[in-house]
Backbone as CSV, one residue per row, in Angstrom:
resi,resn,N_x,N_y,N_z,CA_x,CA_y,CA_z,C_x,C_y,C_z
1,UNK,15.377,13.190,11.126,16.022,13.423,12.403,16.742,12.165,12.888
2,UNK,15.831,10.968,12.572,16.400,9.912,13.069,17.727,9.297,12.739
3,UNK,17.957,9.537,11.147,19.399,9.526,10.324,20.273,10.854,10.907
4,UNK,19.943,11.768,11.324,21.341,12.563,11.969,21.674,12.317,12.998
5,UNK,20.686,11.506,14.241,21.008,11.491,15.153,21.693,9.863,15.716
6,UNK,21.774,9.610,14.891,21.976,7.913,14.989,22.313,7.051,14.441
7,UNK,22.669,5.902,14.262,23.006,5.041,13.613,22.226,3.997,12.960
8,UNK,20.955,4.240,12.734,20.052,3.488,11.669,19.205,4.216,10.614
9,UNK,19.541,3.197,9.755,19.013,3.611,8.600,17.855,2.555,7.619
10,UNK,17.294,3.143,6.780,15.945,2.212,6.355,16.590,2.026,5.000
11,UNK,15.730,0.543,4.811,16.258,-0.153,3.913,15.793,-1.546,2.709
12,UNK,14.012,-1.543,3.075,13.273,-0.832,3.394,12.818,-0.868,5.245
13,UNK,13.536,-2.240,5.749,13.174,-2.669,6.892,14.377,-1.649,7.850
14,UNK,14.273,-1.338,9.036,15.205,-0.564,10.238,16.416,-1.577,10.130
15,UNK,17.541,-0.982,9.882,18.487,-1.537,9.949,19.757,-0.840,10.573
16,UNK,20.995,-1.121,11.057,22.011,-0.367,11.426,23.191,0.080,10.302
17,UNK,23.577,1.682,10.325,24.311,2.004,9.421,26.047,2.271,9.663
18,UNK,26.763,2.796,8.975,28.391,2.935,9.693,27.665,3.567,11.012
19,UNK,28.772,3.143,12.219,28.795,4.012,13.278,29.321,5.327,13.305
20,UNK,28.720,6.615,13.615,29.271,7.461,13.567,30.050,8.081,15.124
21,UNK,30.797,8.436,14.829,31.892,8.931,15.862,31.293,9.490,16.911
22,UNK,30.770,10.866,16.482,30.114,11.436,17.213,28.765,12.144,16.581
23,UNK,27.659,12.715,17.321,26.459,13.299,16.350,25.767,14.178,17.352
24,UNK,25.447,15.703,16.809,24.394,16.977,17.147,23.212,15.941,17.719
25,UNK,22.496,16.341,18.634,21.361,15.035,19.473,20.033,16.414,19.280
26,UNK,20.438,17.153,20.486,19.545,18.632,20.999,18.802,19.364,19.751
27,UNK,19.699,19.700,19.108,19.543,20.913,17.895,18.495,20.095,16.694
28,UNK,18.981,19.130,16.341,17.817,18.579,15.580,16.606,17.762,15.958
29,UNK,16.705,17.263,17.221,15.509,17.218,18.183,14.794,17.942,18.349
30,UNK,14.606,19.464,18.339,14.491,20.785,18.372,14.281,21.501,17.235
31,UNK,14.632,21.266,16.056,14.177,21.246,15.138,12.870,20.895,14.632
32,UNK,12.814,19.127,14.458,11.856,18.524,14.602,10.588,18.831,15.195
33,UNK,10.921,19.163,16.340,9.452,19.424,17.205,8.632,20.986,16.917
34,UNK,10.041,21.558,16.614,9.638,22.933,16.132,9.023,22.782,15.174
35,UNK,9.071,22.031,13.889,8.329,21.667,12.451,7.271,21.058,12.731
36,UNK,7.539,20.338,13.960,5.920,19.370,14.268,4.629,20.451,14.733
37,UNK,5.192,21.334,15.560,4.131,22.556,16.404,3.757,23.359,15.304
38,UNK,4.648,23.833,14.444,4.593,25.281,13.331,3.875,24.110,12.475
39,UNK,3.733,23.209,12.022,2.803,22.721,11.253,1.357,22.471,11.972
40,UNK,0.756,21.858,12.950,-0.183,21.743,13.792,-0.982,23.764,14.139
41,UNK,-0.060,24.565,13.986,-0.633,25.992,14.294,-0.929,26.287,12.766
42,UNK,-0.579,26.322,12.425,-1.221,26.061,10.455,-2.334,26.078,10.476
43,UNK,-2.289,24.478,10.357,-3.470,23.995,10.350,-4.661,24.457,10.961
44,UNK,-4.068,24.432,12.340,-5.323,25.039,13.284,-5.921,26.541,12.778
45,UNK,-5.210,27.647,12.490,-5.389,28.434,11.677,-6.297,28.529,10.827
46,UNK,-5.958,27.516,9.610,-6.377,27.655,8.563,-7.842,26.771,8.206
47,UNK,-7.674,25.450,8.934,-8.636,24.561,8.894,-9.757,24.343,9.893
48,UNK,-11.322,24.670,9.266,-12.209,24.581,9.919,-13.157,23.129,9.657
49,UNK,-12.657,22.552,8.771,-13.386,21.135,8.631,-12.517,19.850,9.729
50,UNK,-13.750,19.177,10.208,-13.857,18.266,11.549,-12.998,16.940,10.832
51,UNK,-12.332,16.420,11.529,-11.569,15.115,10.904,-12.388,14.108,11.668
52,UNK,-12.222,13.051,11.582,-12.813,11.753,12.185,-11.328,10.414,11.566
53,UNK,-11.003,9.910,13.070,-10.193,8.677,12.282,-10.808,7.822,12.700
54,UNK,-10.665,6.249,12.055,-11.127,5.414,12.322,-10.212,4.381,12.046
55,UNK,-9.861,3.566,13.179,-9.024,2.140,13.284,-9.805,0.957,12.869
56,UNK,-9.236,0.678,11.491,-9.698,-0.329,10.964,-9.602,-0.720,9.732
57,UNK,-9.887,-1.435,8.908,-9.465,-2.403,7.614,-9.908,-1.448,6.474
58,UNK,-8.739,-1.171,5.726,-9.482,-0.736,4.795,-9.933,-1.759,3.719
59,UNK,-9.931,-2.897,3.636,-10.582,-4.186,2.638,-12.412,-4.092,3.030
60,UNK,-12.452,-3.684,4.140,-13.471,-3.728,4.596,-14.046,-2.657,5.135
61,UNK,-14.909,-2.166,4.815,-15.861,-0.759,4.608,-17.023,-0.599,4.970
62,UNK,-17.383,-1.595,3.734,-19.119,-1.915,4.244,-19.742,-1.314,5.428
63,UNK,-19.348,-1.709,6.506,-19.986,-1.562,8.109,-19.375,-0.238,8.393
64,UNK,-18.890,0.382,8.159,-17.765,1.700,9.074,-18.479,2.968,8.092
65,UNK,-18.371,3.054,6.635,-18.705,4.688,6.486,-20.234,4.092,5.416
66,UNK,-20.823,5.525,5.841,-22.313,5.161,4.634,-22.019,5.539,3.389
67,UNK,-23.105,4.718,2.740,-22.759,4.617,1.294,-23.488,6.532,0.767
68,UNK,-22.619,6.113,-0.510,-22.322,7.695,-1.267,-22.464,8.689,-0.414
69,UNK,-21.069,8.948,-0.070,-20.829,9.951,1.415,-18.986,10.149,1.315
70,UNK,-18.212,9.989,0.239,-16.878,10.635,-0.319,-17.044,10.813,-1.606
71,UNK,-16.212,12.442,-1.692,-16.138,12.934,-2.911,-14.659,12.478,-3.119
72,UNK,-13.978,12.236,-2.123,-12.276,12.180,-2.439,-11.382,11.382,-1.504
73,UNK,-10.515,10.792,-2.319,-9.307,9.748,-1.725,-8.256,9.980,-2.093
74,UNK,-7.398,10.057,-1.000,-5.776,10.598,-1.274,-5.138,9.712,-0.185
75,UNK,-4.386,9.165,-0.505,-3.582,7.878,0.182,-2.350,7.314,-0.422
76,UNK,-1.147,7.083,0.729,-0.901,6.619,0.298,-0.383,4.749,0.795
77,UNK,-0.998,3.873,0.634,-1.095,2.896,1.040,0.142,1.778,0.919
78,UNK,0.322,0.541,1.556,1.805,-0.195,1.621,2.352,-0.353,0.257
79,UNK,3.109,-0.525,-0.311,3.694,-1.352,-1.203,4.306,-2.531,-0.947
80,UNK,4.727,-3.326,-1.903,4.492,-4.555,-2.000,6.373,-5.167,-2.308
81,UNK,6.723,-4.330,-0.827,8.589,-4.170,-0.797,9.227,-4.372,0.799
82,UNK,8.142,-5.697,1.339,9.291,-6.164,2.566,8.834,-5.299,3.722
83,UNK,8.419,-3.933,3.791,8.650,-3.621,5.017,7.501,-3.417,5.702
84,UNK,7.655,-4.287,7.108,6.719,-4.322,7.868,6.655,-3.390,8.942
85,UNK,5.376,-2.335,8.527,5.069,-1.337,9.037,4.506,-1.027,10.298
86,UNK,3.916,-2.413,11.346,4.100,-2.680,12.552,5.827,-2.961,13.368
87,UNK,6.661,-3.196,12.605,7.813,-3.220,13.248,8.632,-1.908,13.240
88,UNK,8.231,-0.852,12.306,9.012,0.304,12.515,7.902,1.218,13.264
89,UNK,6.665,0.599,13.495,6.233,1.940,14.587,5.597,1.470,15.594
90,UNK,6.226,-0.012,16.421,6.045,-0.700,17.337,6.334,0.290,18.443
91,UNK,6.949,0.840,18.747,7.290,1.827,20.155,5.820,2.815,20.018
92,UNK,5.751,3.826,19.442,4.703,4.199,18.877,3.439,4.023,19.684
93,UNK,3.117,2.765,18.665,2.294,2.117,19.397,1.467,1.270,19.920
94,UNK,2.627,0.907,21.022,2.902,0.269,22.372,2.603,1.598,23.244
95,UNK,3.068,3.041,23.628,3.003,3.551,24.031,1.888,4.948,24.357
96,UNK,1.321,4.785,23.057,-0.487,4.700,22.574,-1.487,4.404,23.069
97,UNK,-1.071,2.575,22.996,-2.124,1.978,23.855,-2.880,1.044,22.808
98,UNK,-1.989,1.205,21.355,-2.868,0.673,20.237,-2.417,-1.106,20.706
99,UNK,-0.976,-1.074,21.017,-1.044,-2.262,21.614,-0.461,-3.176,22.743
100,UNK,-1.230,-3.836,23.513,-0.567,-4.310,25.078,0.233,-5.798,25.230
101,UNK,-0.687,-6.229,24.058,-0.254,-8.263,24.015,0.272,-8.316,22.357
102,UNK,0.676,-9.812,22.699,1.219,-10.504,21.168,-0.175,-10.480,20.303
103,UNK,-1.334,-10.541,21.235,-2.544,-10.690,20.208,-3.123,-10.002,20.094
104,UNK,-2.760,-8.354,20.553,-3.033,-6.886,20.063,-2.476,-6.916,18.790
105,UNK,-0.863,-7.030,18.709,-0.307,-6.755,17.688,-0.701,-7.985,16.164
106,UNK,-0.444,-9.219,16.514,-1.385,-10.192,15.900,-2.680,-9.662,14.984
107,UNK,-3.616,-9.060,16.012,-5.106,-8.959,15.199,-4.541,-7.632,14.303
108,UNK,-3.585,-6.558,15.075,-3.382,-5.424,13.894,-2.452,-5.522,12.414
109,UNK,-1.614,-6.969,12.838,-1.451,-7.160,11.291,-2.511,-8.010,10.730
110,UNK,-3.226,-8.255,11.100,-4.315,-8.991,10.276,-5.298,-8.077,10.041
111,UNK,-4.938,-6.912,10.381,-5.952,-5.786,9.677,-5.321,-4.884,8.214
112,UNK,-4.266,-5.274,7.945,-3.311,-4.598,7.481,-3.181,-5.191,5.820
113,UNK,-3.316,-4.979,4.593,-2.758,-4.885,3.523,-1.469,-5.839,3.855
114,UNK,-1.409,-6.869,2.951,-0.410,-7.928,3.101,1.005,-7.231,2.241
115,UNK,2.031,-6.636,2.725,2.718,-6.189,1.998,4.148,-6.256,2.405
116,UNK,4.092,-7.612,2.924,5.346,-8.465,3.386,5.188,-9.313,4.096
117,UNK,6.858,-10.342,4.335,6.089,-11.426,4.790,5.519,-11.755,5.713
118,UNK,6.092,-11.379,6.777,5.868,-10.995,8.540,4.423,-11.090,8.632
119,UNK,3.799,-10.919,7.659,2.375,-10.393,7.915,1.333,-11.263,7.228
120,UNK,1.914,-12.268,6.630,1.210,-13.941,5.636,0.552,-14.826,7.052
121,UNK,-0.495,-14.760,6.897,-1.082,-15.667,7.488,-2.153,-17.025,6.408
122,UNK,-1.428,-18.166,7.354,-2.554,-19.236,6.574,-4.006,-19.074,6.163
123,UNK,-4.993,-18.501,6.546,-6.022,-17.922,6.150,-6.344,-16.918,5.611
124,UNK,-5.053,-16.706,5.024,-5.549,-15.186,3.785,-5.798,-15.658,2.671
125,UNK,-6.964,-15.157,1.886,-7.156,-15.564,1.095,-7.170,-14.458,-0.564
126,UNK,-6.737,-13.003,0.222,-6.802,-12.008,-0.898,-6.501,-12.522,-2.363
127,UNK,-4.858,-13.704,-2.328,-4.526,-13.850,-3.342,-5.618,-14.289,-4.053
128,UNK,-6.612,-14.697,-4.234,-7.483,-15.670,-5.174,-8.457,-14.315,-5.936
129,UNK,-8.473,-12.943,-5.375,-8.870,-12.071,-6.151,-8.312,-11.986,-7.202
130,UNK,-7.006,-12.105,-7.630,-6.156,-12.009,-8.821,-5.484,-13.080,-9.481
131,UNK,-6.219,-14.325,-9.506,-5.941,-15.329,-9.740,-5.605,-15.924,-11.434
132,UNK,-6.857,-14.863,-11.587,-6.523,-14.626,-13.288,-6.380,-13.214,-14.048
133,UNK,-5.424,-12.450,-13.525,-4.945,-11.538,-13.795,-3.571,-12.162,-13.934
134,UNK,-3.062,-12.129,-15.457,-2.121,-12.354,-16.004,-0.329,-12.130,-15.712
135,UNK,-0.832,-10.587,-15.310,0.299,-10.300,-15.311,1.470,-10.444,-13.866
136,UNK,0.328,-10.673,-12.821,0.462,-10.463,-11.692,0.835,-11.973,-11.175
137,UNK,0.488,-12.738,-12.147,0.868,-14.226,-12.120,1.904,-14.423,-12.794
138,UNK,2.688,-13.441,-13.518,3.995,-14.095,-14.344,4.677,-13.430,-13.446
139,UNK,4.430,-12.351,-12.917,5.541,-11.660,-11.748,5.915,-12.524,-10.589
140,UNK,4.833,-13.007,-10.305,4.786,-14.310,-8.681,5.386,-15.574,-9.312
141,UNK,5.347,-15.983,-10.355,5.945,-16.905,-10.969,7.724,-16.881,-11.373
142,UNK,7.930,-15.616,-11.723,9.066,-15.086,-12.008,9.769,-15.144,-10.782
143,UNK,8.981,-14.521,-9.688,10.334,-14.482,-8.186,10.144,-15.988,-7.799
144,UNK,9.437,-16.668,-7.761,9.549,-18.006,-7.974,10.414,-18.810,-7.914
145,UNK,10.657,-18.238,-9.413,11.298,-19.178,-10.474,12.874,-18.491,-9.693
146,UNK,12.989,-17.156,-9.327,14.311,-16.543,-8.992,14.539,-17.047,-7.945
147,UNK,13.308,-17.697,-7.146,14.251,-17.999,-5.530,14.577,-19.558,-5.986
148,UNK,14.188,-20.639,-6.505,14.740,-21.578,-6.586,16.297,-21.708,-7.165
149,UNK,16.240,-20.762,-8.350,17.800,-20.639,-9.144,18.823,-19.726,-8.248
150,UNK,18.734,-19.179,-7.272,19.349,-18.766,-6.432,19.533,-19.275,-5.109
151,UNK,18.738,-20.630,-4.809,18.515,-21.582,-3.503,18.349,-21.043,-2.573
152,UNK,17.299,-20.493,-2.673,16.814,-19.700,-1.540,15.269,-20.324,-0.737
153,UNK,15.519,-20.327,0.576,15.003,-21.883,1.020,14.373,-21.258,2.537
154,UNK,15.014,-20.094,2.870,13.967,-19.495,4.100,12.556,-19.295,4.145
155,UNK,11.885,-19.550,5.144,10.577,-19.553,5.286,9.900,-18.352,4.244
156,UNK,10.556,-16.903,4.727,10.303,-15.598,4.483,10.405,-15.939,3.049
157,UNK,11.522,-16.024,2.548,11.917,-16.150,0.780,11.097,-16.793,0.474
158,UNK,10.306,-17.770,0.691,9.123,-19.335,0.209,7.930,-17.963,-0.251
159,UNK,8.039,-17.168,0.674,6.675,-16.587,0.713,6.508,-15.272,-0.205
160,UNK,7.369,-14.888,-1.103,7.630,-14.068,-1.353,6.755,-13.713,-2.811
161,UNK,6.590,-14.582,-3.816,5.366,-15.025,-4.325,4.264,-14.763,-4.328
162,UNK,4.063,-14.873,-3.066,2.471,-15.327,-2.664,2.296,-14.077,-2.027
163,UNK,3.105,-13.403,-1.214,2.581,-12.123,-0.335,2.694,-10.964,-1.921
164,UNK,3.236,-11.372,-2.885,3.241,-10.093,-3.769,1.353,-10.497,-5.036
165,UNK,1.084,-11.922,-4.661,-0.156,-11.939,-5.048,-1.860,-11.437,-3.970
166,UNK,-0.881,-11.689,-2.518,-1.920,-11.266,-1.843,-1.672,-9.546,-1.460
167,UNK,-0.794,-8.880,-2.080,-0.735,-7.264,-1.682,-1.928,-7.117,-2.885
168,UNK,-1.961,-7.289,-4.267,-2.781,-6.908,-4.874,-4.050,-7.119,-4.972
169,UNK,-4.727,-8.491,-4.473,-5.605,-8.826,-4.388,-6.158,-8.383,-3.266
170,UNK,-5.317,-7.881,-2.032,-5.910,-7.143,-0.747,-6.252,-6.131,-1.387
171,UNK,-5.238,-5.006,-2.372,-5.717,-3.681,-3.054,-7.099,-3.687,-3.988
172,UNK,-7.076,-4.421,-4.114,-8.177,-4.966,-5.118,-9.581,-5.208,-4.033
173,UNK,-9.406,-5.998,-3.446,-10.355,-6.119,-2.484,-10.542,-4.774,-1.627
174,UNK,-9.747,-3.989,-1.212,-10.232,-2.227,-0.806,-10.598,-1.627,-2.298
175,UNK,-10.432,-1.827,-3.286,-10.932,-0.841,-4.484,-12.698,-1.216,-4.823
176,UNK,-12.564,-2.811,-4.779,-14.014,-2.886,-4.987,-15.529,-2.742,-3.915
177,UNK,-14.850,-2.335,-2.250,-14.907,-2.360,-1.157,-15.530,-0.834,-1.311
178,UNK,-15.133,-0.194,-1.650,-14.973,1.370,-1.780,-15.713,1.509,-2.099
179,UNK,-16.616,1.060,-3.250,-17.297,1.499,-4.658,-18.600,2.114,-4.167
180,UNK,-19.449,1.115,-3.084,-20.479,1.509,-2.853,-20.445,3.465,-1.835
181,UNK,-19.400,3.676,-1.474,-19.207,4.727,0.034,-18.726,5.923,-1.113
182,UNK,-18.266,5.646,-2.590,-18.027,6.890,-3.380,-19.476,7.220,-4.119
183,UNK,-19.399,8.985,-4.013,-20.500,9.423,-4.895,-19.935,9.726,-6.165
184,UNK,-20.973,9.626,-7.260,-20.613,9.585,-8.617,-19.510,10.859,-9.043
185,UNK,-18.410,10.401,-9.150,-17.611,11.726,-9.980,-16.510,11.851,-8.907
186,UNK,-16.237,10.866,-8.137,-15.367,10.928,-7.087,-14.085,11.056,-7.636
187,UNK,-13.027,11.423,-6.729,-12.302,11.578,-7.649,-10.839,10.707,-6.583
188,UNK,-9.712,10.222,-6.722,-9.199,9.261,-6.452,-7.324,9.191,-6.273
189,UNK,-6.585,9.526,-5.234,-5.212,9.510,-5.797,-4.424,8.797,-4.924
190,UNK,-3.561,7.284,-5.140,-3.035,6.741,-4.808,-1.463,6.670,-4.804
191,UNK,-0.633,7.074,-4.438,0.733,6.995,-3.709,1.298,5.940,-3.808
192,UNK,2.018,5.121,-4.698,2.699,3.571,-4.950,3.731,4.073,-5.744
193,UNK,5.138,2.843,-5.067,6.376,2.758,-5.999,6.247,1.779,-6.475
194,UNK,6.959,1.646,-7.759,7.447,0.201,-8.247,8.671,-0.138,-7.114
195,UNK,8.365,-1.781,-7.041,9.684,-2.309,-6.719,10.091,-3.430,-6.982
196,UNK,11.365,-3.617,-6.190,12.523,-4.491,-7.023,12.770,-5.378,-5.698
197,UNK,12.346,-5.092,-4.713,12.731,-6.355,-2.915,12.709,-7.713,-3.168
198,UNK,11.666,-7.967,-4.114,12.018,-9.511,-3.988,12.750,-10.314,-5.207
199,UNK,14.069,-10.671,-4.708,15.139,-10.749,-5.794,15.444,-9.888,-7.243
200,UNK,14.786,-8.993,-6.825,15.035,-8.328,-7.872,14.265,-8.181,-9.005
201,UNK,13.126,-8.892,-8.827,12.186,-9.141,-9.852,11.188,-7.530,-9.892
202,UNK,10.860,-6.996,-11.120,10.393,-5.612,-11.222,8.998,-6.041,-11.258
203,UNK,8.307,-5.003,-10.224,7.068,-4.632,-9.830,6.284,-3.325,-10.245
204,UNK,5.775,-3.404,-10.937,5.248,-1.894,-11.634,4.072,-1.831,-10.889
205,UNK,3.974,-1.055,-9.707,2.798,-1.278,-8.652,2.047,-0.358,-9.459
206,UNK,2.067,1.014,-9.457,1.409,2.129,-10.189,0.263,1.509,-11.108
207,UNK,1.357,1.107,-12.195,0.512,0.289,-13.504,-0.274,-0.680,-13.061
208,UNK,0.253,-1.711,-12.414,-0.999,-2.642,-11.887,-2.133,-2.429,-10.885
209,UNK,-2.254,-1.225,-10.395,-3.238,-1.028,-9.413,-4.356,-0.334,-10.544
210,UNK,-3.697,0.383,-11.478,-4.646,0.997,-12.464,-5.178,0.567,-13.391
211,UNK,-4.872,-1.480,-13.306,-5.419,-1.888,-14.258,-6.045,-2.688,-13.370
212,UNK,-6.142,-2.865,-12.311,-7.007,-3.733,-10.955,-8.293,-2.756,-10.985
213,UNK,-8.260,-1.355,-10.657,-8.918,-0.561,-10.675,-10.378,-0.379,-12.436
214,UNK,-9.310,-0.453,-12.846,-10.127,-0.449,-14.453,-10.813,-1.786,-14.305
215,UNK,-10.563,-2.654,-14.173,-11.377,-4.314,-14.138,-12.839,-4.246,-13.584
216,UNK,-12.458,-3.012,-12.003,-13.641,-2.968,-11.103,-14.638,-1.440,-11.438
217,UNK,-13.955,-1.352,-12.750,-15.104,0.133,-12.673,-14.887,1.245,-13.026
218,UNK,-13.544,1.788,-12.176,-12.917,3.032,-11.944,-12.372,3.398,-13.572
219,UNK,-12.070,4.806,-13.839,-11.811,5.329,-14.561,-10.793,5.984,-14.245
220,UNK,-9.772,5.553,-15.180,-7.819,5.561,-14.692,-7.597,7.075,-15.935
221,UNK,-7.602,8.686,-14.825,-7.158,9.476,-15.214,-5.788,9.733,-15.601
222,UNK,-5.218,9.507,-14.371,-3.567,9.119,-15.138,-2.613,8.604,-14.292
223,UNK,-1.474,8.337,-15.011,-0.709,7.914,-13.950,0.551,8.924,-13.605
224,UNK,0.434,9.653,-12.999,1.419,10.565,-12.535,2.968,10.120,-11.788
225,UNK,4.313,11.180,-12.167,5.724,10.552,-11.708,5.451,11.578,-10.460
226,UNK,5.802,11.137,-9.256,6.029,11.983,-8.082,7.060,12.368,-7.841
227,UNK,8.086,11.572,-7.579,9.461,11.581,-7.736,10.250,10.001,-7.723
228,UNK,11.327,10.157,-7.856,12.023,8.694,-7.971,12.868,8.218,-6.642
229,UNK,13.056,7.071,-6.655,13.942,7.031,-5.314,14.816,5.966,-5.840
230,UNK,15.993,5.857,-5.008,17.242,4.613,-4.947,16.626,3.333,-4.664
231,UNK,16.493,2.225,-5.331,16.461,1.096,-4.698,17.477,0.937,-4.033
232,UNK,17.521,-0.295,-3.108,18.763,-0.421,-2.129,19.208,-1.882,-2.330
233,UNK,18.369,-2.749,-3.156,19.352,-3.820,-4.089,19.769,-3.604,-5.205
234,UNK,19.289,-2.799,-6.261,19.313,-2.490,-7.376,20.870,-1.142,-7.506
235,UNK,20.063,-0.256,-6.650,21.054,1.131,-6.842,20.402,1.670,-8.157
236,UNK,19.050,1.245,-8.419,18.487,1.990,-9.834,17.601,3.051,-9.249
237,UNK,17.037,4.093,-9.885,16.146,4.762,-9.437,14.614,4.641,-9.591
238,UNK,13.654,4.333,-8.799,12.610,3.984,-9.402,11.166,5.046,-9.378
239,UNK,10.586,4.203,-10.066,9.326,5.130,-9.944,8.762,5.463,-8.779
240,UNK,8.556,6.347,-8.418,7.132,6.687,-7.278,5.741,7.679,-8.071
241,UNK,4.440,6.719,-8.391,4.050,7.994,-8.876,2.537,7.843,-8.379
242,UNK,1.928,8.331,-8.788,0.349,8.979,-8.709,-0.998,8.929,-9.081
243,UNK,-1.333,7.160,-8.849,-2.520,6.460,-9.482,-3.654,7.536,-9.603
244,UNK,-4.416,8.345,-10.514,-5.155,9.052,-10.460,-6.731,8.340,-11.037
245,UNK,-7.807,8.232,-10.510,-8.865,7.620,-10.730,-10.142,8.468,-10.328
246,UNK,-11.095,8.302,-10.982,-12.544,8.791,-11.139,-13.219,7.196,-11.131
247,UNK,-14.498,7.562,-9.688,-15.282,6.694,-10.046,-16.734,7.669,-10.626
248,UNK,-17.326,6.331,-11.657,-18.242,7.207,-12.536,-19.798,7.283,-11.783
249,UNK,-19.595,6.121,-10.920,-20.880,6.189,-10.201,-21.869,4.615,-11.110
250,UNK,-22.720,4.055,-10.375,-23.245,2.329,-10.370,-23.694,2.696,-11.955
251,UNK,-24.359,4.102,-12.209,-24.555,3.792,-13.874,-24.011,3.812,-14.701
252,UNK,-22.518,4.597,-14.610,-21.618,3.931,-15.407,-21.094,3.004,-15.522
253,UNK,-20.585,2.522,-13.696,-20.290,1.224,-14.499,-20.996,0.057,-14.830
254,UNK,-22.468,0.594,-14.693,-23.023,-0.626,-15.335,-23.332,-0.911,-16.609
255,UNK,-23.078,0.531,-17.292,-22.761,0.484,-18.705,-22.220,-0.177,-19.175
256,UNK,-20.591,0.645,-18.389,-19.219,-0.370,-19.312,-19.288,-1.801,-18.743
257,UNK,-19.887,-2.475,-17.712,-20.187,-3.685,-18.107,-20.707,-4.250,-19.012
258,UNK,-21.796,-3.779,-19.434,-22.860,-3.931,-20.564,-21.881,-4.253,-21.702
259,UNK,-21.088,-2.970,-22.126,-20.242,-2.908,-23.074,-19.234,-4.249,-23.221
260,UNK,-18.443,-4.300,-21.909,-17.580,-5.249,-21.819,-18.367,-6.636,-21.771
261,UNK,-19.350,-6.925,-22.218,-20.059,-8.366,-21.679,-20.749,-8.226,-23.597
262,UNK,-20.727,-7.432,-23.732,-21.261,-7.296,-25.559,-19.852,-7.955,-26.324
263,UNK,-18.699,-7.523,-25.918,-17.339,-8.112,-26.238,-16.794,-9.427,-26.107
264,UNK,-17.049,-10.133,-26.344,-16.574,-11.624,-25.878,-15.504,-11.763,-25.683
265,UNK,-14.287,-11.255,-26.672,-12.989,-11.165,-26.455,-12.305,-10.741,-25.601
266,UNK,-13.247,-10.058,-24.792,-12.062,-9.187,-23.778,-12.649,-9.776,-22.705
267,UNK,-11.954,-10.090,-21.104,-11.823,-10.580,-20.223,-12.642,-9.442,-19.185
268,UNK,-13.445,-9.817,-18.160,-13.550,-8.437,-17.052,-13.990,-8.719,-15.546
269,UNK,-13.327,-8.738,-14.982,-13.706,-9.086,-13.347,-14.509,-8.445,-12.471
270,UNK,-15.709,-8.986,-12.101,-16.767,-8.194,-11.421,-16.706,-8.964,-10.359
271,UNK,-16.478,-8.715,-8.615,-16.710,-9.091,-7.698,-17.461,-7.829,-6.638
272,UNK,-18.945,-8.117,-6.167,-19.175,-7.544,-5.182,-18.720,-8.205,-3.838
């Protein structure tokens, strides 16, 4: 609605697009709300199970739901592409009540999955979860290496590195967070694109969350294509797809620890 009626467009951050001359305001306003109600009477309809939300971290669990008490996770959580998701739903809420001061909004990006820069604070420390995960270190090394050969010298650009080591190590830190609140045979589906935001350097989020996931336990059913979308530096089309995971429950994976610790050769990260 917001693209017919106006002149901004996402990119991944709110930005302004050609001005248009003139634009329909009523009719797709009206629309909208009509899709918002006819979906809400659905539901109501159809659904007799109680929801519960809860404002708060998903890195951190422990204290909020009891242990082995989800059969299922379907989410789809930030990616690791610039856009800061307190600035496109700041009106929102402000008008909510979620927030009144600079240090409402403050503590709610510090509750938040680091998945741009806006949102790097000196005391994060997620990155050091993935410190020796290989691959995730030649990628942070790579945009790196791209912002110096391109002289790129803004605060934001400095950080660009480091917030794509602390998105995974925050994901990482909610995957191993989780472990105790799933019952055995849970079953698991995560929502991530690859991307290309920071200079261009390729991010295979999908693939790397399913091998963050495998390190801590989980059992990587598949990786599903959802659909593709336009990058908006690239103009390539990229992946969006469908981390699918089973956890096996503490005796399996204390097996495949067993297993993986019988192996010398192979590497395996256990953090409670």
């Amino acid at each position: 609605m917001i693209n017919e009626i106006s002149n901004l467009q996402f990119g991944p951050e709110i930005g302004v697009g050609p001005k248009k001359s003139d634009a329909a305001v009523v009719a797709p306003w009206l629309r909208g709300v009509k899709k918002m109600a006819d979906d809400l009477q659905t539901l109501h309809r159809h659904s007799t199970v109680p929801a519960t939300v809860h404002q708060a971290d998903a890195r951190d669990l422990a204290l909020l739901l009891p242990p082995n008490s989800i059969d299922a996770v379907i989410t789809s959580p930030p990616y690791p592409n610039e856009k800061d998701y307190t600035r496109t739903t700041r009106l929102e809420a402000v008008l909510l009540g979620f927030i009144q001061s600079k240090d409402d909004l403050r503590r709610l990006k510090q509750s938040l999955v680091r998945s741009n820069t806006r949102g790097v604070y000196k005391s994060d420390t997620d990155d050091r979860l993935v410190a020796d995960h290989d691959e995730i270190q030649r990628i942070a090394e790579s945009i790196e290496a791209r912002r110096i050969e391109l002289g790129k010298t803004s605060g934001f650009e400095r950080l660009y590195a480091r917030v794509t080591k602390l998105y995974f190590g925050g994901m990482l830190r909610h995957l191993m967070d989780l472990r105790p609140m799933l019952r055995p045979g849970a079953r698991l589906a995560y929502v991530v694109g690859d991307q290309a935001s920071y200079l261009r350097v390729m991010i295979r989020t999908g693939q790397l969350l399913a091998d963050l996931a495998k390190s801590v336990g989980y059992e990587v059913v598949g990786i599903d294509l959802f659909r593709t979308r336009l990058a908006t530096a690239t103009r390539e089309q990229l992946r969006e797809e469908v981390v699918l995971l089973r956890w096996p429950g503490d005796n399996g994976f204390r097996s495949k620890l067993n297993r993986f610790a019988a192996a010398p050769s192979r590497s395996f990260l256990f953090q409670r």
